[in-house]
C-alpha positions, -999 to +999 in steps of 0.1 A: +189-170+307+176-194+283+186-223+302+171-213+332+139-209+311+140-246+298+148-254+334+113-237+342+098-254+318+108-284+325+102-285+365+066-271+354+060-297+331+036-324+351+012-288+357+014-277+320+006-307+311-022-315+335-038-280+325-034-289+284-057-322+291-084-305+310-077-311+347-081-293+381-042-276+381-044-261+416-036-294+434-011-304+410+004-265+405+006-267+447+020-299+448+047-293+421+057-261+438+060-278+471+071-314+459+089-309+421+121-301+437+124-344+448+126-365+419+102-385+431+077-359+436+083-349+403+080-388+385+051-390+403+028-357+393+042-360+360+020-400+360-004-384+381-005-358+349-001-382+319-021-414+335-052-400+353-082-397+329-093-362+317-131-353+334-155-361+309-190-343+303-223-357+286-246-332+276-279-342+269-294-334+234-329-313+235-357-340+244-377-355+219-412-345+214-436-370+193-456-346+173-495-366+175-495-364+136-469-384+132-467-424+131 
């Protein structure tokens, strides 16, 4: 039982890891479900995991406001 658990684990890998660094897991869950079972399927969504950048947000401060006292 515990060995099929680390199995798990392991064929689930490239999605946990995709999820833990903030990326869209559907395509990758999908593709790992569908794909993971080649071993090239699996090198591959595991770089696709590990490589691919993270999305990254900017949020804007509050805008500035010049009070007409000040100089």
């Amino acid at each position: 039982m515990i060995t099929l658990c680390v199995l798990g684990l392991i064929y689930f890998l490239p999605t946990l890891i995709a999820a833990n660094r903030g990326h869209s897991v559907t395509g990758i869950l999908l593709l790992n479900v569908f794909f993971g079972w080649t071993g090239i399927g699996w090198l591959a969504m595991l770089l696709w995991a590990v490589v691919s950048r993270p999305p990254c947000y900017v949020v804007a401060g509050p805008p500035y406001y010049r009070y007409p006292g000040w100089r």
